[in-house]
C-alpha positions as CSV (number, residue, x, y, z in Angstrom):
1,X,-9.8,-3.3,22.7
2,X,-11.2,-1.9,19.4
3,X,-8.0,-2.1,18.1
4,X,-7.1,-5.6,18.9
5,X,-10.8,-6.7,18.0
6,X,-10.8,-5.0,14.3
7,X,-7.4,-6.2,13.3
8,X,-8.3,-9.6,12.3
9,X,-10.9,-8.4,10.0
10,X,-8.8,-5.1,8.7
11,X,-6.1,-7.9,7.9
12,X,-8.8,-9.6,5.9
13,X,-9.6,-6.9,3.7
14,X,-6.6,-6.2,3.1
15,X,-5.7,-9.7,1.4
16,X,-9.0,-8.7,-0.7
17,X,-8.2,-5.6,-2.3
18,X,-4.4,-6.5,-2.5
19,X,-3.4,-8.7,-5.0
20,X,0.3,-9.4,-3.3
21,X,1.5,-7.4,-0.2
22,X,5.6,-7.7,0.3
23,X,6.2,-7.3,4.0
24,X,10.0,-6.9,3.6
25,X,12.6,-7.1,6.4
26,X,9.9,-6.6,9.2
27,X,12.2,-7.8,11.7
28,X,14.5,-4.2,12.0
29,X,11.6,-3.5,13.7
30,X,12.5,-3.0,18.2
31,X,10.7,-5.5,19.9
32,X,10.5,-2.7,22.9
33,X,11.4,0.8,23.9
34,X,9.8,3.5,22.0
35,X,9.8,4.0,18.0
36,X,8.7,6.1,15.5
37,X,7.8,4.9,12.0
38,X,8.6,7.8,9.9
39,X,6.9,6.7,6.3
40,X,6.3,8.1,3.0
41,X,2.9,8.8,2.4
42,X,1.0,8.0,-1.1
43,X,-1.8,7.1,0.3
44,X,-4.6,8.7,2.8
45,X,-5.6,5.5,4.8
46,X,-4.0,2.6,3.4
47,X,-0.5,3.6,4.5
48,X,-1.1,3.3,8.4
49,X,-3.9,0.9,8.2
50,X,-0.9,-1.4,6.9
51,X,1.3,-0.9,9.4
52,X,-1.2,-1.0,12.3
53,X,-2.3,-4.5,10.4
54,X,0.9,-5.9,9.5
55,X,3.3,-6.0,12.6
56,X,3.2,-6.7,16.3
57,X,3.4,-3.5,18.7
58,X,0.7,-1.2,18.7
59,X,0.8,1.7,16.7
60,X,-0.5,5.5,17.5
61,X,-1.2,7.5,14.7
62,X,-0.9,11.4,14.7
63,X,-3.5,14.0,12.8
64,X,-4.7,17.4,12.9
65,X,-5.3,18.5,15.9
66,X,-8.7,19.9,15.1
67,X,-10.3,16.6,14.4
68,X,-10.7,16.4,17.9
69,X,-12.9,19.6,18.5
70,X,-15.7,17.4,18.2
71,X,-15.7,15.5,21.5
72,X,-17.2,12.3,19.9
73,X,-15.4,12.2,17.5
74,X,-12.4,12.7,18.8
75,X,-13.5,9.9,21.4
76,X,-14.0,7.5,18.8
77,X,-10.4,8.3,17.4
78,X,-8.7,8.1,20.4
79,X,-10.5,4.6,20.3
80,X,-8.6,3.9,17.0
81,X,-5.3,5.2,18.4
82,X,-5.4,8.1,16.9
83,X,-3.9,11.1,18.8
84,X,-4.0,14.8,17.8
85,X,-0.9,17.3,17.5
86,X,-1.2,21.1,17.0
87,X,0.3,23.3,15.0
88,X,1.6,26.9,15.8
89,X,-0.2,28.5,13.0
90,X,-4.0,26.5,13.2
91,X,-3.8,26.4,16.6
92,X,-1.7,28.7,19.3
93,X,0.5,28.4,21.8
94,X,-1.4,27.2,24.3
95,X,-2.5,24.0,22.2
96,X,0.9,23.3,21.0
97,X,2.0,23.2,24.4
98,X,-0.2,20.2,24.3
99,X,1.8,18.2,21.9
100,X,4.6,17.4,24.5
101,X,1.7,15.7,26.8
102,X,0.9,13.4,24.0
103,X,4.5,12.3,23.1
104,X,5.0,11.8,27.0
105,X,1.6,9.8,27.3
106,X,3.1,7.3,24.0
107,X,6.4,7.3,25.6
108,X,6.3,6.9,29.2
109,X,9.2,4.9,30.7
110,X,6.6,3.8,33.3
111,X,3.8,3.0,30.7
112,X,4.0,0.4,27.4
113,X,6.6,2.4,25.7
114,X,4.1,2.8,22.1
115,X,4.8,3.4,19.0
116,X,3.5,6.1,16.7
117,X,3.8,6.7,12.9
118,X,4.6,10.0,11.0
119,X,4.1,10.6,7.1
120,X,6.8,12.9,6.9
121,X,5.9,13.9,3.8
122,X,3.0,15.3,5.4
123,X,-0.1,15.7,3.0
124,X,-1.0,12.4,1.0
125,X,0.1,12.5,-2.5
126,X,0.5,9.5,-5.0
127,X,3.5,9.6,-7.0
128,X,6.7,7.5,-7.4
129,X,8.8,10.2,-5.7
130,X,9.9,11.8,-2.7
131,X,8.6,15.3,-1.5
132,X,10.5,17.2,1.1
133,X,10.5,15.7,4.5
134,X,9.2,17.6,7.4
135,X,11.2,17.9,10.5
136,X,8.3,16.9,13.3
137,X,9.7,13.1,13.5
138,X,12.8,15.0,14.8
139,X,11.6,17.3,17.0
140,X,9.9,14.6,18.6
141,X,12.5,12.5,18.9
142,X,14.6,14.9,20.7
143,X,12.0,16.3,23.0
144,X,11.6,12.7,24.0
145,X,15.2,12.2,25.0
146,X,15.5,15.5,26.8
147,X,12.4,15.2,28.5
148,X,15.2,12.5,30.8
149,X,12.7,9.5,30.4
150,X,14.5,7.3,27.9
151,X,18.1,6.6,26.8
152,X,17.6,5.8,23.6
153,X,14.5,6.8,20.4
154,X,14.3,4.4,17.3
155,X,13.2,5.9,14.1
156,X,12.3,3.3,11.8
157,X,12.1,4.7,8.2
158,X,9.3,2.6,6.1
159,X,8.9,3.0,3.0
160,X,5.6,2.0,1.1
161,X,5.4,1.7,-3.2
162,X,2.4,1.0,-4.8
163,X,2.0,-0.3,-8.0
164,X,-1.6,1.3,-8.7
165,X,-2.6,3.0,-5.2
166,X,-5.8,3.6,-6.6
167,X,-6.6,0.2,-8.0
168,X,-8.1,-2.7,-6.5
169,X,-6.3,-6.2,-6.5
170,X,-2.8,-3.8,-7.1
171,X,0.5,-4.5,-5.5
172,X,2.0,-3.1,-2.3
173,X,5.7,-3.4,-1.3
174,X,6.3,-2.4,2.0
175,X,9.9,-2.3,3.5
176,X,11.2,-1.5,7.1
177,X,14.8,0.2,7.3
178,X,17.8,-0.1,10.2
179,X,16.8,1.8,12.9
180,X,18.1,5.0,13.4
181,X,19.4,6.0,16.4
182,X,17.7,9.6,17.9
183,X,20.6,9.4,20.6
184,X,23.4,9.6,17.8
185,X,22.5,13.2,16.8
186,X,22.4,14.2,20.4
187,X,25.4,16.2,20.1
188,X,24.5,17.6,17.5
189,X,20.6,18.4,18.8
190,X,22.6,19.9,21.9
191,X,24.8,22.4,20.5
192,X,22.7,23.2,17.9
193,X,19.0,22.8,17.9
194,X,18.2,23.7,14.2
195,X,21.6,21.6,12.8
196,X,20.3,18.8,15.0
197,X,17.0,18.4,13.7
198,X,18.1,19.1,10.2
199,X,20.8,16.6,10.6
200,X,17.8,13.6,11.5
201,X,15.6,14.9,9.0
202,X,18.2,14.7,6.4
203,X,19.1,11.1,7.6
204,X,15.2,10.3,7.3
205,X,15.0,11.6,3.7
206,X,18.2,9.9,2.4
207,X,16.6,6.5,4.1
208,X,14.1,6.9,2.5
209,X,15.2,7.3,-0.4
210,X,17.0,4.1,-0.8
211,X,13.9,2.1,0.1
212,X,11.0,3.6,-2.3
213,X,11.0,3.5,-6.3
214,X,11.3,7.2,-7.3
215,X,10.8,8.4,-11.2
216,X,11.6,11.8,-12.3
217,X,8.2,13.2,-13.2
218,X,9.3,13.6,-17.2
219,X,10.3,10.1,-17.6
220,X,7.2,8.1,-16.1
221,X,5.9,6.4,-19.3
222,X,8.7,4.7,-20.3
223,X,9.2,3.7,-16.5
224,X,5.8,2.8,-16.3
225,X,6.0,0.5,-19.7
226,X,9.2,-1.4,-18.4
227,X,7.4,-2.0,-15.2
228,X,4.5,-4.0,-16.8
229,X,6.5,-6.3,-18.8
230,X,8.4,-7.0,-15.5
231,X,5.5,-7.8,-13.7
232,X,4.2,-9.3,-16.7
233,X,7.2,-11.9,-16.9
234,X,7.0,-12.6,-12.8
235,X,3.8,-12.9,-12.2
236,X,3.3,-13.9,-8.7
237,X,0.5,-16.4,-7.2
238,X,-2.8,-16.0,-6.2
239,X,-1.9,-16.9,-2.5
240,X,-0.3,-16.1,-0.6
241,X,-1.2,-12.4,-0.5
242,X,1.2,-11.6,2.0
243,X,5.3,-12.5,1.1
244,X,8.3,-11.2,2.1
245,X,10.0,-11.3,-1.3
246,X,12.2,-8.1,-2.2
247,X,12.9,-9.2,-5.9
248,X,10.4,-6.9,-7.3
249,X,11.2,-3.9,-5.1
250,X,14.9,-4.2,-6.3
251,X,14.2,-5.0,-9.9
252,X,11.4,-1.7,-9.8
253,X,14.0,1.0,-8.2
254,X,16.8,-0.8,-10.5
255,X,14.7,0.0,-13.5
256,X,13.4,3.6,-12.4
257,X,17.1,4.8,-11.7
258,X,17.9,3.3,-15.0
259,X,15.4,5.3,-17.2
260,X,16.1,8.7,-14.9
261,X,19.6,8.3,-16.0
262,X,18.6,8.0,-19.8
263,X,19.7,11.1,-22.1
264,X,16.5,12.6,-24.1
265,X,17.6,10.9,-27.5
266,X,17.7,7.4,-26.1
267,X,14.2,7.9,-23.3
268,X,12.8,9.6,-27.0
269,X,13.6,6.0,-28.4
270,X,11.8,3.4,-26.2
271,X,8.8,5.9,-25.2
272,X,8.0,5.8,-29.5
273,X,8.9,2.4,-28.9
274,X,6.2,1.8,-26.1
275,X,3.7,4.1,-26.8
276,X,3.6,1.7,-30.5
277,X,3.3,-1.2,-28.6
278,X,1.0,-0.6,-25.8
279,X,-1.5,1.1,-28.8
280,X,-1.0,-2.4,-30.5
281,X,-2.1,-4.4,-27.3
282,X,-5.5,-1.6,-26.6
283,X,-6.2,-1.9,-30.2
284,X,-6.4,-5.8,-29.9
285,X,-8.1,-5.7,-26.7
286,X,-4.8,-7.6,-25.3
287,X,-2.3,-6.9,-22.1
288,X,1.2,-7.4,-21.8
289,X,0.7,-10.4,-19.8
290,X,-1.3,-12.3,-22.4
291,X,1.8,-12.6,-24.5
292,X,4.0,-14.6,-21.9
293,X,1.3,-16.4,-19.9
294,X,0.7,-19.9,-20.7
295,X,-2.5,-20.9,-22.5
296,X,-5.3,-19.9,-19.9
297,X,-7.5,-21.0,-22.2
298,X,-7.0,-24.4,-21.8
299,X,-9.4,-27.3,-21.2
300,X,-9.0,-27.8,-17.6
301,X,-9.3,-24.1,-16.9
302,X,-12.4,-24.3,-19.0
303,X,-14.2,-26.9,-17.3
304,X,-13.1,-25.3,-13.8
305,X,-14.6,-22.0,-15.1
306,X,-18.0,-23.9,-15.7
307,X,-17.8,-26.2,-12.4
308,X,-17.0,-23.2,-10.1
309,X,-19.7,-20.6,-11.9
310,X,-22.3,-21.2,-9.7
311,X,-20.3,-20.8,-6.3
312,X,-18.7,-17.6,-7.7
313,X,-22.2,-16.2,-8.8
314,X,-23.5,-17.0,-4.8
315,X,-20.6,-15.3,-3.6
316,X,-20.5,-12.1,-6.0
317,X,-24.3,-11.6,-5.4
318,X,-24.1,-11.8,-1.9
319,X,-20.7,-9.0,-1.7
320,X,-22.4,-6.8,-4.3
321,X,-25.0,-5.1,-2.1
322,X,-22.0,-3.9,0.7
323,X,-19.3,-3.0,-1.7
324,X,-21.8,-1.1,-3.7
325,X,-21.4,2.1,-1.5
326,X,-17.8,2.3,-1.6
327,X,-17.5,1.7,-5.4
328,X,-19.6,4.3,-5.7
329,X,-18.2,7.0,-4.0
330,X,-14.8,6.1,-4.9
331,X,-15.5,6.1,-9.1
332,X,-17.5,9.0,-8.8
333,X,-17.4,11.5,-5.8
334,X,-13.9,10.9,-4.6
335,X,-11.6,13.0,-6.8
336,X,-8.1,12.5,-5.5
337,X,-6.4,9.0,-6.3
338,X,-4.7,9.0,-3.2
339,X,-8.1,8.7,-1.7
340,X,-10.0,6.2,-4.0
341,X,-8.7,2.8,-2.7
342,X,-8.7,4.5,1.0
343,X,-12.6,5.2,0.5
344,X,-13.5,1.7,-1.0
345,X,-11.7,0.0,1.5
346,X,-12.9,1.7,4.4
347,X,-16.7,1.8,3.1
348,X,-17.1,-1.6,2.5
349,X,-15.0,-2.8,5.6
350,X,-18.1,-0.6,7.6
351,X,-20.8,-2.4,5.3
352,X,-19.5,-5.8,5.2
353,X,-19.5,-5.1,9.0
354,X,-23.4,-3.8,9.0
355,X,-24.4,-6.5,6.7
356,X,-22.9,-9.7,8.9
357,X,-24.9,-8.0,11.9
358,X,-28.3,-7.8,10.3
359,X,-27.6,-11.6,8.6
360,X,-26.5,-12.6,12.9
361,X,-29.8,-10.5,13.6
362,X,-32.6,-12.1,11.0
363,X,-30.6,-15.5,12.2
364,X,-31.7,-14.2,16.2
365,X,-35.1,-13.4,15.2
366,X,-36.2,-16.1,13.2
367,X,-34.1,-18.9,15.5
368,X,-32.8,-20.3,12.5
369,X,-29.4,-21.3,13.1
370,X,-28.5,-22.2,9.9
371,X,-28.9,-18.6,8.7
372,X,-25.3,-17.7,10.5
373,X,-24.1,-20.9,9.7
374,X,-24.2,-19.9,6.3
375,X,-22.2,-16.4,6.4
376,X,-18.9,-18.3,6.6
377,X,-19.8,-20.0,3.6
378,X,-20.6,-16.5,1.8
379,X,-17.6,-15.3,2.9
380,X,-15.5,-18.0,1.0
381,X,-17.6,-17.6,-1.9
382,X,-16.9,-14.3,-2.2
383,X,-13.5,-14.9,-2.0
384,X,-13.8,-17.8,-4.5
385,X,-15.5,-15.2,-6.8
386,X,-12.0,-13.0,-6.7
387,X,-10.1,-16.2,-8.1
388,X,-12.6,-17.2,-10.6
389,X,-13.1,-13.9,-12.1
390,X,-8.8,-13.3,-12.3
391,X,-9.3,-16.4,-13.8
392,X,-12.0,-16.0,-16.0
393,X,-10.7,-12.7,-17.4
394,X,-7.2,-14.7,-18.6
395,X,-9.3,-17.1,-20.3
396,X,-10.8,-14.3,-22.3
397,X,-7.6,-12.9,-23.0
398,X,-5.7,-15.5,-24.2
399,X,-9.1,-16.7,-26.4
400,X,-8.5,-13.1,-27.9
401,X,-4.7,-13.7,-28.2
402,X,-6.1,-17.2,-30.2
403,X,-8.5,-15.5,-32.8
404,X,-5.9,-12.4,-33.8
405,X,-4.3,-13.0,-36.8
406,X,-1.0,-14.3,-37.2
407,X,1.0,-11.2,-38.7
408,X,-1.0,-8.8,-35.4
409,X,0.6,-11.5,-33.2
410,X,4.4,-11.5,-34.9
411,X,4.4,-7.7,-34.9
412,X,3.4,-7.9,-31.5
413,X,6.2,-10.3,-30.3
414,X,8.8,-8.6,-32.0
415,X,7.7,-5.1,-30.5
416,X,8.1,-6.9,-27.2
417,X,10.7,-8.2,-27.4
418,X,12.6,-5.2,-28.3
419,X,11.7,-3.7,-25.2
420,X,12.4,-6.8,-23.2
421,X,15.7,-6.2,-24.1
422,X,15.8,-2.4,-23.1
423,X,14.2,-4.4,-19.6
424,X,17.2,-6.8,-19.1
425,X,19.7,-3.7,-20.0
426,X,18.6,-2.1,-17.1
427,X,18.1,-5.2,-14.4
428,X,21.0,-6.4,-12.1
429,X,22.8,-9.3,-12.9
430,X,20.4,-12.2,-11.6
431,X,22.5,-14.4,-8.6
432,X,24.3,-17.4,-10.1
């Protein structure tokens, strides 16, 4: 009931602090029987909250066993779908025992035949590569098939990129694999336990794999450089937030494999070649995009900036005071990127939650109807706000882009462009 009453609003927030979300190739997903999302994990929250969001069946998320010590809290995450597992080594025999009871509870032939998700990368880390894959996902797999309830397990490998994870208004591309079959390594499970699980595990990794943008560690800033003039030259809409578009997921892991294959002379050559470039751009107060964009700066973009201030202002000052707390933490008590968005998000969901009650309570009290009447209103204004200030910040860039003398602007074109063509080098041919 929580669950199915939070959604809407989880969905929400996430069209606020994501700029685009790619949902790609949702429909691999079973329509019944039980499945387990095995995922990549570079984020803390986001990554679940996503997936619980973004499709149909209802997810069950597994954590620390230990979380549930307290018997509130661990009430209020069971509300949440959250279920505990044990491990030997935190928690005994006796409590791993438990862990079967769980996976028979999610996967009951006689009950709704859930779903649950497993990072099988286990702790969060951000980083545009793949850490070795732990082999829970199997073992539950295969102690659901021999436990003689079901015929068949799907594992449905998803694998989630972030452009920034720790930004706000970033990019997300999220993209559901084939289903693997737990039944098909059976025979394998059977003879040999350990070669069984190993073999699934392995299959998870390599699916993985082929789904996520990964960047040897040494060769990020040239990566990262190529990336932003990509973006830079398709820059997607304002709305809608959510697509289904796989362009940018292919042209990102096309361009990542590309600059891990480089030789050192040759990465040596563009990261000189970048590093001059993007100190050219800071130095100017410019980004990449400025250079392509059309003139923001134009007249009817001006007159929209000074017809929609007032709106935008109404809806900024009314958000402020609930985002407030999050921001805060986020900048400057939460240390690990992987947490930073996860924090904000989750902050101001609870305050923006708090702060419509007491506006529906002063509206109670003083029997003034138009009082909640208005919070819709607020809402789209702060909304609005997010448009106007992506809006008003292009204006301001492309003003700069106007004022900066001519031979600044050549040098900076031709620097560009040089890289462009490093970009197109490493793209796939684009369809006929």
């Amino acid at each position: 009931m929580v669950h199915k009453m939070l959604k809407p609003v989880v969905i929400l927030a996430l069209k606020t602090v994501y700029r685009n979300i790619d949902l790609i190739r949702k429909d691999r997903i079973p329509k019944e029987g039980p499945v387990i999302f095995v995922a990549n994990h570079p984020t803390a929250f986001i990554d679940p909250v996503l997936l619980a969001a973004l499709q149909d069946r209802t997810v069950h998320f597994l954590t620390r066993g230990d979380y549930f010590n307290s018997r509130l809290f661990g009430a209020f995450l069971t509300l949440l779908h959250v279920r505990p597992v044990y491990r030997m080594n935190e928690s005994g025999f006796a409590k791993v025992k438990t862990n079967l009871s769980t996976f028979n509870l999610l996967f009951h032939p006689d009950g709704k035949r859930e779903t649950i998700l497993v990072s099988v990368e286990g702790n969060a880390t951000h980083e545009k590569r793949m850490r070795p894959v732990r082999k829970g996902a199997a073992r539950i797999a295969f102690d659901t098939l021999e436990s003689g309830g079901f015929e068949e397990i799907h594992l449905v490998p998803v694998g989630f990129t972030y452009t920034y994870a720790e930004q706000f208004r970033s990019q997300v591309m999220m993209v559901f694999d084939e289903p693997i079959k737990g039944s098909d390594f059976l025979e394998i499970y059977r003879e040999n336990k350990a070669r069984g699980i190993t073999a699934l595990t392995e299959e998870i990794k390599k699916r993985l794999e082929d789904n996520v943008v990964i960047l040897n560690r040494e060769r990020e800033a040239v990566a990262e450089a190529f990336f932003v003039l990509y973006r830079s030259d398709h820059p997607r809409p304002f709305w809608p937030v959510i697509t289904h578009q796989e362009e940018q997921l292919s042209a990102e892991k096309a361009i990542g494999d590309g600059v891990n294959a480089m030789d050192d002379q040759e990465y040596n050559q563009w990261n000189e070649l970048q590093k001059a470039y993007f100190t050219a751009l800071e130095q100017a107060g410019l980004e990449d995009a400025t250079l392509v964009r059309k003139n923001a700066a134009n007249l009817l973009n001006t007159v929209m900036l000074i017809a929609g201030f007032l709106p935008a202002a109404l809806g900024y000052l009314w958000a402020w005071l609930p985002l407030l707390p999050g921001k805060y933490l986020a900048e400057h008590k939460v240390r690990r990127l992987e947490f930073k968005i996860s924090v904000q998000m989750g902050v101001g969901l609870g305050a923006f939650l708090v702060y419509t009650i007491l506006w529906l309570l002063i509206s109670l009290l003083t029997a003034n109807i138009w009082i909640a009447a208005l919070i819709p209103v607020l809402f789209a204004a702060a909304y609005f706000c997010i448009w106007y200030l992506e809006l008003w910040h292009k204006w301001r860039q492309d003003y700069r882009l106007h004022r900066l003398p001519l031979q600044e602007h050549g040098t900076l074109i031709i620097r560009r462009e040089q890289l462009a063509a490093g970009l197109k080098a490493l793209l796939p041919p684009a369809a006929p």
